[in-house]
VEXBA-405134 format. One record per atom (N, C-alpha, C, O): residue in one letter; atom name; x, y, z. Coordinates in steps of 0.2 Angstrom, whole numbers, plus 2048, in hexadecimal, padded with zeros to 3 digits. Example, Ala and Ser with C-alpha at 12.3 -4.5 7.8 and 13.67 -1.06 7.14 Angstrom:
+------+--------+-----+-----+-----+
! loke ! lummar !  c1 !  c2 !  c3 !
+------+--------+-----+-----+-----+
!    a !      N ! 842 ! 7E4 ! 827 !
!    a !     CA ! 83E ! 7EA ! 827 !
!    a !      C ! 842 ! 7F0 ! 827 !
!    a !      O ! 847 ! 7EF ! 82A !
!    s !      N ! 840 ! 7F5 ! 823 !
!    s !     CA ! 844 ! 7FB ! 824 !
!    s !      C ! 840 ! 800 ! 827 !
!    s !      O ! 843 ! 806 ! 828 !
+------+--------+-----+-----+-----+
END
This chain:
+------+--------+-----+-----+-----+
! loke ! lummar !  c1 !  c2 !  c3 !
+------+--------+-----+-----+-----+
!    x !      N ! 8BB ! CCA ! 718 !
!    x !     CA ! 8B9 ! CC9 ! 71F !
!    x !      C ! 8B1 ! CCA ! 71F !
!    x !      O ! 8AF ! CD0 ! 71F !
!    x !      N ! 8AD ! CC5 ! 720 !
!    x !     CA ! 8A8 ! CC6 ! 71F !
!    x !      C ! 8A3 ! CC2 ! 727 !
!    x !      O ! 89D ! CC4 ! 727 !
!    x !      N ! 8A4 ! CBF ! 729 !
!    x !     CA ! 8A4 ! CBD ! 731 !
!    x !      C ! 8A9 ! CC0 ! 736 !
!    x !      O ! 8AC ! CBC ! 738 !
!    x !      N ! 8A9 ! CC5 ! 737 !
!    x !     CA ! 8AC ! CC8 ! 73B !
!    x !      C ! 8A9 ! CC7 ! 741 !
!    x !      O ! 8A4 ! CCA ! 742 !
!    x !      N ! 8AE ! CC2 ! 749 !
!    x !     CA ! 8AB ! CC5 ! 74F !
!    x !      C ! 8B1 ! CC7 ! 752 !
!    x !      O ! 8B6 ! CC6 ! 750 !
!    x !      N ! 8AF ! CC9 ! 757 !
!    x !     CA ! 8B5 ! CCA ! 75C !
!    x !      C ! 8B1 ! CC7 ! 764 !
!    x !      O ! 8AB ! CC6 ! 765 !
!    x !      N ! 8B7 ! CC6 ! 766 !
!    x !     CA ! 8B5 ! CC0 ! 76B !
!    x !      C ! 8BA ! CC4 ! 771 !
!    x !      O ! 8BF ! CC1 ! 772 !
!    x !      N ! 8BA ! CC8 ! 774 !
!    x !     CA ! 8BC ! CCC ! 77B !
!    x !      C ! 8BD ! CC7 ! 782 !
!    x !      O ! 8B9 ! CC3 ! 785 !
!    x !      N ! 8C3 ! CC8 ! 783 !
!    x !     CA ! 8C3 ! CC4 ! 78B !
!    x !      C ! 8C8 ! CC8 ! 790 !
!    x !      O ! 8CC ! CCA ! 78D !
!    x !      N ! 8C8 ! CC9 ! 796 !
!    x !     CA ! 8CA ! CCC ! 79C !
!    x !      C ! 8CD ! CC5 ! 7A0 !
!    x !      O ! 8CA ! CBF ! 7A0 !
!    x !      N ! 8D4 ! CC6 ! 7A3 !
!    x !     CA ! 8D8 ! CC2 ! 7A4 !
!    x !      C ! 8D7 ! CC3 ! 7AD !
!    x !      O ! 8D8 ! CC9 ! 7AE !
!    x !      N ! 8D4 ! CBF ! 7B3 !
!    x !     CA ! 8D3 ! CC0 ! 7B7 !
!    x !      C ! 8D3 ! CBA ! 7BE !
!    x !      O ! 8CF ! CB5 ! 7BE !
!    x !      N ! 8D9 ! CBE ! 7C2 !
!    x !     CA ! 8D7 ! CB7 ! 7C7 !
!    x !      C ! 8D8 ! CAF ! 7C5 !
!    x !      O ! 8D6 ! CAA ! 7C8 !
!    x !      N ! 8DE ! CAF ! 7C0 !
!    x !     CA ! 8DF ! CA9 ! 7BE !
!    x !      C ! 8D9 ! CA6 ! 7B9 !
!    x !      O ! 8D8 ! CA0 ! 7BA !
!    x !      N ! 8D6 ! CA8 ! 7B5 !
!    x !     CA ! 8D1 ! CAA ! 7B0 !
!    x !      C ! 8D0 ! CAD ! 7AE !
!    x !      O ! 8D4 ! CB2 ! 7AF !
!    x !      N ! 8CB ! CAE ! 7A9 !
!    x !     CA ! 8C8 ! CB1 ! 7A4 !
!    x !      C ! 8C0 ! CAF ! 7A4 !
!    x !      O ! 8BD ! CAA ! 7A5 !
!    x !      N ! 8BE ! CB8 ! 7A1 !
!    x !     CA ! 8B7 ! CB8 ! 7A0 !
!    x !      C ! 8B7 ! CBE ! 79C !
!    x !      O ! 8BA ! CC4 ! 79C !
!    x !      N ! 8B2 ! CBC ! 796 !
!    x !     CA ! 8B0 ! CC0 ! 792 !
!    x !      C ! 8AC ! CC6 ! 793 !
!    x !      O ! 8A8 ! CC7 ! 796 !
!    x !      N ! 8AF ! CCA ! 78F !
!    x !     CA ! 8AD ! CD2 ! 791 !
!    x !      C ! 8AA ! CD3 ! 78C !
!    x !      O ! 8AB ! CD0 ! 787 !
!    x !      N ! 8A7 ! CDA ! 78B !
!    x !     CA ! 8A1 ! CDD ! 786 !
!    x !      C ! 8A4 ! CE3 ! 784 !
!    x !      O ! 8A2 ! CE5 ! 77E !
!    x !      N ! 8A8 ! CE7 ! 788 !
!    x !     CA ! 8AC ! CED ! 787 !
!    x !      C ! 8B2 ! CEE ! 789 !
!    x !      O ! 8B2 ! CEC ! 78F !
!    x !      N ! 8B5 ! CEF ! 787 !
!    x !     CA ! 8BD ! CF2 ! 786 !
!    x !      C ! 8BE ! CF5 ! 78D !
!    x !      O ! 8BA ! CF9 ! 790 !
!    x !      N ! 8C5 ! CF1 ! 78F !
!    x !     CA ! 8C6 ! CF4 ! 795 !
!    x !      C ! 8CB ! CF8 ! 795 !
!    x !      O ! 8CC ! CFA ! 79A !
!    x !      N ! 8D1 ! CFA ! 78E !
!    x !     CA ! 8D4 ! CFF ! 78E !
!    x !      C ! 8CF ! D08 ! 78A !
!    x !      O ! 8D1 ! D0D ! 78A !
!    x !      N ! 8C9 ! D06 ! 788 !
!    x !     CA ! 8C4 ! D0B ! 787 !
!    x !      C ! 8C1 ! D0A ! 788 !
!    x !      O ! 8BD ! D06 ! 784 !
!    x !      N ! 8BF ! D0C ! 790 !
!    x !     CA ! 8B7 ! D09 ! 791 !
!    x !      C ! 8B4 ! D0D ! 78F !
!    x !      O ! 8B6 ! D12 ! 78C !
!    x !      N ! 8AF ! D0C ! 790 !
!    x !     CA ! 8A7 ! D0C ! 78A !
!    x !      C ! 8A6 ! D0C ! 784 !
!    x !      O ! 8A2 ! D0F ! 781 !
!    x !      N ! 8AD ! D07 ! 781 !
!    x !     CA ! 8AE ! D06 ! 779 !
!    x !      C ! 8AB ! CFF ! 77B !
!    x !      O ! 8AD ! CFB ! 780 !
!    x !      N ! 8A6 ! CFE ! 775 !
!    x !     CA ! 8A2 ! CF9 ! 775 !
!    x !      C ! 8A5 ! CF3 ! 771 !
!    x !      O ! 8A9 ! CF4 ! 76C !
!    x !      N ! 8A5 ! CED ! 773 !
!    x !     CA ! 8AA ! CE8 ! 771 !
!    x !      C ! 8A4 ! CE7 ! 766 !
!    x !      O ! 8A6 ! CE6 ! 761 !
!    x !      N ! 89E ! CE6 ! 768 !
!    x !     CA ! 89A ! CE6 ! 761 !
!    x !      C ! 89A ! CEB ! 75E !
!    x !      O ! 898 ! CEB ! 759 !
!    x !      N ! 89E ! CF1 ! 760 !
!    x !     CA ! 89E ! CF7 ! 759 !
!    x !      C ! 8A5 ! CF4 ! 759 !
!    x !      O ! 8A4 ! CF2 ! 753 !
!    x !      N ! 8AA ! CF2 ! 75A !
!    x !     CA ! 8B0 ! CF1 ! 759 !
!    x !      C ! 8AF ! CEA ! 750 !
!    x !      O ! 8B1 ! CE8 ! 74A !
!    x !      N ! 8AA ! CE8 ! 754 !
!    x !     CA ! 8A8 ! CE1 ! 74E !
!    x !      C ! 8A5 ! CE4 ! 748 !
!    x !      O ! 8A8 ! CE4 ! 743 !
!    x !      N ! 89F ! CE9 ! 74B !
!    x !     CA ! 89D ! CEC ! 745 !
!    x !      C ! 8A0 ! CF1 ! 740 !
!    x !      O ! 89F ! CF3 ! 73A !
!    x !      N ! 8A3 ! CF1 ! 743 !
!    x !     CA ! 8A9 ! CF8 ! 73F !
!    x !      C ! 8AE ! CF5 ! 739 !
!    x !      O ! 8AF ! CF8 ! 734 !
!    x !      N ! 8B0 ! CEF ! 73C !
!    x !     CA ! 8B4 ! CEA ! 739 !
!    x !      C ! 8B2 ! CE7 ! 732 !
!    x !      O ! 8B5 ! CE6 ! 72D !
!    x !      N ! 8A8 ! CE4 ! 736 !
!    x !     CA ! 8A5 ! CE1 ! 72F !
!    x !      C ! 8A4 ! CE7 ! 729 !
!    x !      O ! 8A4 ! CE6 ! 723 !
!    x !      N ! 8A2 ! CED ! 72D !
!    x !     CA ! 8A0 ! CF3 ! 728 !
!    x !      C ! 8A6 ! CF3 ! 724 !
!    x !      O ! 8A5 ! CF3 ! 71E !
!    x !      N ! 8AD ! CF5 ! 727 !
!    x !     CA ! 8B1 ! CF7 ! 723 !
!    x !      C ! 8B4 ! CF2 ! 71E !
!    x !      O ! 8B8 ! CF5 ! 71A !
!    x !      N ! 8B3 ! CEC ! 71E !
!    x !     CA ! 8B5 ! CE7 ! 719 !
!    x !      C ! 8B0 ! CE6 ! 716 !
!    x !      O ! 8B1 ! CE1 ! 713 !
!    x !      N ! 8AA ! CE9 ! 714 !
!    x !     CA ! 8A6 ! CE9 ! 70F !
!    x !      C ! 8A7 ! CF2 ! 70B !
!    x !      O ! 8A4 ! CF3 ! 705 !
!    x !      N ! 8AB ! CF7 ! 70D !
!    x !     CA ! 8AB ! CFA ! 70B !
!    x !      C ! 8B4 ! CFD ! 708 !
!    x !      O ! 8B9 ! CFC ! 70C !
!    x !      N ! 8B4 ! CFF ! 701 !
!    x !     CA ! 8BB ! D03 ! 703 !
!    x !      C ! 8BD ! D09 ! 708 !
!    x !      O ! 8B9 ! D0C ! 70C !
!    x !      N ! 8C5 ! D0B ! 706 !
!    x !     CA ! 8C7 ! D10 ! 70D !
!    x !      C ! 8C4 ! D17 ! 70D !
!    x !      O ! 8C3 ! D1A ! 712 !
!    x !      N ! 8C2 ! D19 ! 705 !
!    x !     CA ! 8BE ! D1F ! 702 !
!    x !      C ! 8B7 ! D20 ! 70A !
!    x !      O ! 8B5 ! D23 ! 70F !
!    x !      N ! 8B5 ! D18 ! 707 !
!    x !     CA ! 8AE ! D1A ! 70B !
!    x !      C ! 8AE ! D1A ! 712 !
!    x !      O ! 8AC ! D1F ! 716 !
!    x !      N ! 8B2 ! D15 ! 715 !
!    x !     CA ! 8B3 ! D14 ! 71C !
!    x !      C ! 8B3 ! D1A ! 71F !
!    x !      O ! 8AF ! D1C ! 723 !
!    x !      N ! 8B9 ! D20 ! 71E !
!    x !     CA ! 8BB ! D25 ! 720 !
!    x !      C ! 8B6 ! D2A ! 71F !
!    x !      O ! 8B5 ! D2E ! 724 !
!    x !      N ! 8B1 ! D2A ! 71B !
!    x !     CA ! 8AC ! D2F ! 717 !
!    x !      C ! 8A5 ! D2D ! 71E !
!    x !      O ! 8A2 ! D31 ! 720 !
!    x !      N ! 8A4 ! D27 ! 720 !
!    x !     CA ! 8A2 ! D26 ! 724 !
!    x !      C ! 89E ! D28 ! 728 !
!    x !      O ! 89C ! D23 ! 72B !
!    x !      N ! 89B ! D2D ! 72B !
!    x !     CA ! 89A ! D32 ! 731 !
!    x !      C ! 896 ! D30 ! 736 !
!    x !      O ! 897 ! D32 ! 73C !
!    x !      N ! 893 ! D2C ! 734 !
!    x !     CA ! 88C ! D29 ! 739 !
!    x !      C ! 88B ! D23 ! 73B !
!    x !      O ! 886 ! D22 ! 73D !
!    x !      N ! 892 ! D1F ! 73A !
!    x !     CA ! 892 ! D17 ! 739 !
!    x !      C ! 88F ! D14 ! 743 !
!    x !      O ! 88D ! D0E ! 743 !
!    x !      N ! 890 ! D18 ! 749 !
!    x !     CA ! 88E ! D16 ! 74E !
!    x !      C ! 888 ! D16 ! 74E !
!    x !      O ! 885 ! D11 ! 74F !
!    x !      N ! 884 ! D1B ! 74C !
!    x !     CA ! 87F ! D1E ! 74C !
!    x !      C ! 879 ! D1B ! 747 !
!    x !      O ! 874 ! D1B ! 749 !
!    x !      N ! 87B ! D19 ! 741 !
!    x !     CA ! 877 ! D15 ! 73C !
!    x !      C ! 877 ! D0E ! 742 !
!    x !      O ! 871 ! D0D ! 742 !
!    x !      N ! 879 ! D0B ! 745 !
!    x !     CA ! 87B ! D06 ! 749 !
!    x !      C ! 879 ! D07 ! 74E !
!    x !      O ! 875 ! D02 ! 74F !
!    x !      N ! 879 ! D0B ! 751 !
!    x !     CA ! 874 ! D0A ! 759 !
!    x !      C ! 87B ! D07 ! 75E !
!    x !      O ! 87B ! D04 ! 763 !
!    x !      N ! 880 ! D09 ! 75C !
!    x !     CA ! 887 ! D08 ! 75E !
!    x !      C ! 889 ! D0F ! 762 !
!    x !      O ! 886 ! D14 ! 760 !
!    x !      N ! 88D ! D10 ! 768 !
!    x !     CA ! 890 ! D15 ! 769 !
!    x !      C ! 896 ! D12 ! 76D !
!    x !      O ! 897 ! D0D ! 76F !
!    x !      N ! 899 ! D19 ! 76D !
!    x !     CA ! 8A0 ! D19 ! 773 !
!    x !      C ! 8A0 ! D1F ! 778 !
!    x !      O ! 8A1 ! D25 ! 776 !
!    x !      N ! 89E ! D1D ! 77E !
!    x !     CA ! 89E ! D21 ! 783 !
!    x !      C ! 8A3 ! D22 ! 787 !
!    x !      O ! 8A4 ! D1F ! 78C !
!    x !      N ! 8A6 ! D27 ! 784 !
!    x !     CA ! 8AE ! D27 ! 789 !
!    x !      C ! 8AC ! D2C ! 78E !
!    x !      O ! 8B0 ! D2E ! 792 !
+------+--------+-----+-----+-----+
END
């Protein structure tokens, strides 16, 4: 996986319109969702987990 996007959309009013954060977590950032996904497919499961700082090196957060 090396182009990873994720592409978010909210079903509404007989439409759709693209969203930026998760509406079952909100203040989960729909681009740490992407970035998380490119990071861990460049990395094995050893490092992923070892990980500690990955929002943070990123400029990413989740505010619940």
């Amino acid at each position: 996986m090396q182009n990873v996007q994720i592409i978010a959309f909210a079903i509404q009013n007989n439409g759709s319109q693209r969203i930026t954060e998760s509406q079952m977590l909100p203040g989960l950032a729909i681009n740490l969702l992407q970035s998380a996904l490119q990071r861990t497919s460049q990395m094995n499961q050893s490092q992923v987990i070892a990980y500690p700082n990955f929002s943070q090196d990123n400029n990413l957060s989740y505010n619940s």
